[in-house]
C-alpha positions as CSV (number, residue, x, y, z in Angstrom):
1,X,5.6,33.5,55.0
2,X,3.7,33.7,51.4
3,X,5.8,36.5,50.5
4,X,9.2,34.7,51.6
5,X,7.7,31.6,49.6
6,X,7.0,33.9,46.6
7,X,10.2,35.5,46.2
8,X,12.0,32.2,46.0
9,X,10.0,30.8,43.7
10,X,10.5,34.1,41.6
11,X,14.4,34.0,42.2
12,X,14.6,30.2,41.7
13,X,12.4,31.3,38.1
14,X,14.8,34.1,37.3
15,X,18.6,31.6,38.1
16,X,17.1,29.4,35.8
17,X,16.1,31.5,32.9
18,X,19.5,33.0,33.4
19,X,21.1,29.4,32.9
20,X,19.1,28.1,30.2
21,X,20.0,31.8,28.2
22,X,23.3,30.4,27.2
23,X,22.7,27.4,26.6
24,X,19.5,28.0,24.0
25,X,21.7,30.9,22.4
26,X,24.6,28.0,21.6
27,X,21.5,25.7,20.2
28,X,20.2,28.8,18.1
29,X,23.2,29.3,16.4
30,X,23.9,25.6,15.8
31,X,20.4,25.4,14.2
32,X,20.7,28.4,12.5
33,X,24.1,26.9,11.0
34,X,22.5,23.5,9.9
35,X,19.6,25.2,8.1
36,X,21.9,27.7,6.3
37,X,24.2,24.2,5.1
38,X,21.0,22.1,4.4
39,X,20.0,25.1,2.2
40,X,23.6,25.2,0.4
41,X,23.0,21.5,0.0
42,X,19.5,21.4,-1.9
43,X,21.0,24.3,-4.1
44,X,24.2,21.9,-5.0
45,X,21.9,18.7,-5.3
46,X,19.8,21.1,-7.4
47,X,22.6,22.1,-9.5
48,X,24.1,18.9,-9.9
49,X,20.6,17.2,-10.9
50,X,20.3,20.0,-13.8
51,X,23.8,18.9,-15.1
52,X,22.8,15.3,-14.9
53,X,19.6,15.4,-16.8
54,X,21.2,17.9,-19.5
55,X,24.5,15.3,-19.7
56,X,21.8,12.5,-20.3
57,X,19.9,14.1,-22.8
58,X,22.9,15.3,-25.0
59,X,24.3,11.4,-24.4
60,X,20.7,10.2,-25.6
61,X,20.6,12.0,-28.7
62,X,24.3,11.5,-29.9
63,X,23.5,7.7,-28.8
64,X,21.0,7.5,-31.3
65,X,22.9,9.4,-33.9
66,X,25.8,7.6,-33.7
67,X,25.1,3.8,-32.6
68,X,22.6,2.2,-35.2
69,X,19.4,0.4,-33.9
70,X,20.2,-2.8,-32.5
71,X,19.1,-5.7,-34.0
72,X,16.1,-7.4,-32.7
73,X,16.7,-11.1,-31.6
74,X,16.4,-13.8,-33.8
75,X,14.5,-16.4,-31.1
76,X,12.6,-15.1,-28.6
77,X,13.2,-18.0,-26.3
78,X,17.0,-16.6,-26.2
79,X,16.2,-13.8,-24.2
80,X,16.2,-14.1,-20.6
81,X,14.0,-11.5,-18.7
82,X,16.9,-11.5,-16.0
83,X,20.6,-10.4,-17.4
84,X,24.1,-11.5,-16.1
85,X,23.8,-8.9,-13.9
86,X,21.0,-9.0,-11.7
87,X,19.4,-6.4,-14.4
88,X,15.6,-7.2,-15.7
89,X,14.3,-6.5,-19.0
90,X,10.5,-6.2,-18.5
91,X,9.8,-6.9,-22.6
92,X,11.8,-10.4,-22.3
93,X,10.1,-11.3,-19.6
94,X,6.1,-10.8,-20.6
95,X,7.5,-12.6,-23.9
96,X,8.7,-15.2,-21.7
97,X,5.1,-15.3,-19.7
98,X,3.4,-15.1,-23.7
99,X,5.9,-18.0,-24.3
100,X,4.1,-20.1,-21.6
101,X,0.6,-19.3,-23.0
102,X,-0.1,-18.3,-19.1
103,X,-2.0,-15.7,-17.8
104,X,-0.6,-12.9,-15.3
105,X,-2.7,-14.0,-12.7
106,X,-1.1,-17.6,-13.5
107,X,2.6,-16.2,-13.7
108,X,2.4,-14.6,-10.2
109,X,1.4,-18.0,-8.5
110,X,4.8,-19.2,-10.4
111,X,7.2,-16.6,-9.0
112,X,4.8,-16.4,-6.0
113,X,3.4,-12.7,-6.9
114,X,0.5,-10.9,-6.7
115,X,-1.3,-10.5,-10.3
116,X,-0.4,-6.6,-10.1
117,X,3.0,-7.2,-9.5
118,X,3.4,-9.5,-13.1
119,X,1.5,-6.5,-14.3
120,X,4.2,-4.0,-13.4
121,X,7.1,-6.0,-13.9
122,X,5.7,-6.4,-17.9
123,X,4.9,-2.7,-18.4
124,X,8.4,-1.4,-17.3
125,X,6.2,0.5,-13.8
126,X,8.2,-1.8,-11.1
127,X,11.6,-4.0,-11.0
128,X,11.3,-7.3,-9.2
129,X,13.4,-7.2,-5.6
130,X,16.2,-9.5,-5.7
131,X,13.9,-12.6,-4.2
132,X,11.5,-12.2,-7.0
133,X,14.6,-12.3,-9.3
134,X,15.4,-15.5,-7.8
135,X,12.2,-17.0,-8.0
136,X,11.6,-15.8,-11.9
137,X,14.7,-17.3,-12.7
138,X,14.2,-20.7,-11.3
139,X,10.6,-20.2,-13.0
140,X,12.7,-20.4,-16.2
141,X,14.8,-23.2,-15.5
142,X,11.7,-25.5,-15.5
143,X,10.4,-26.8,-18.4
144,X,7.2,-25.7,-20.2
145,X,4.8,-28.5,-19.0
146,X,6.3,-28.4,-15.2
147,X,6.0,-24.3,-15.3
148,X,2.4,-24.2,-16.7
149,X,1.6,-27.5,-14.2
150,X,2.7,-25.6,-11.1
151,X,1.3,-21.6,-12.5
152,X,-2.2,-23.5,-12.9
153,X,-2.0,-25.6,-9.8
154,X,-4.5,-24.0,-7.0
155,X,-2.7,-22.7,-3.7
């Protein structure tokens, strides 16, 4: 009986090996496929990130041939860290915090940051998410007493 038992188990072994064959050659060649387009891919993304970076530098440097310095603002107060846009200038805004006479540390309990957050915002490292935008611009809706009142206030 252990050699009936055996020879099924090998048969039953060898059916499914047989089976499984064409479906893992049809997987194979579907991988294979992917990997040769993911490779075509990076090469174009390669390519196309070259071009970018050369287009930028050749628009940087006839920028600053052709368009003459700005000119730098006549009140600092004028400047809003946080443009029509949604876009944050990280210089306006650590004027703005200088403006206050306020620490960083002080600054983040008034947008409700961390210390090294302020920190990054002012040095250009990190843009705010949109709910920091939203609390640094109701931060500069309030006067100057009410915004150093509630930055010095203890939480």
């Amino acid at each position: 009986m252990k050699t009936f038992a055996d020879s099924l188990k090998k048969e039953i072994a060898r059916v499914a090996r047989k089976e499984l064959k064409g479906e893992l050659d049809a997987l194979r060649k579907t991988c294979t496929a992917q990997r040769s387009d993911i490779a075509s891919l990076k090469r174009e993304l390669r390519a196309l990130q070259g071009r970018l970076f050369r287009a930028e530098r050749v628009t940087h440097k006839t920028a600053a041939v052709v368009m003459p310095p700005a000119p730098a603002p006549t009140a600092p107060a004028a400047r809003s860290p946080v443009g029509s846009l949604g876009s944050f200038n990280h210089e306006a805004f650590a004027e703005f915090r200088k403006g206050l006479g306020i620490t960083q540390s002080e600054m983040g309990r008034l947008v409700e940051a961390s210390t090294l957050s302020v920190w990054k915002w002012e040095t250009g490292k990190a843009q705010p998410r949109a709910g920091a935008l939203l609390r640094i611009q109701s931060a500069m809706k309030l006067g100057k007493r009410a915004a150093i009142a509630k930055a010095q206030a203890t939480i």
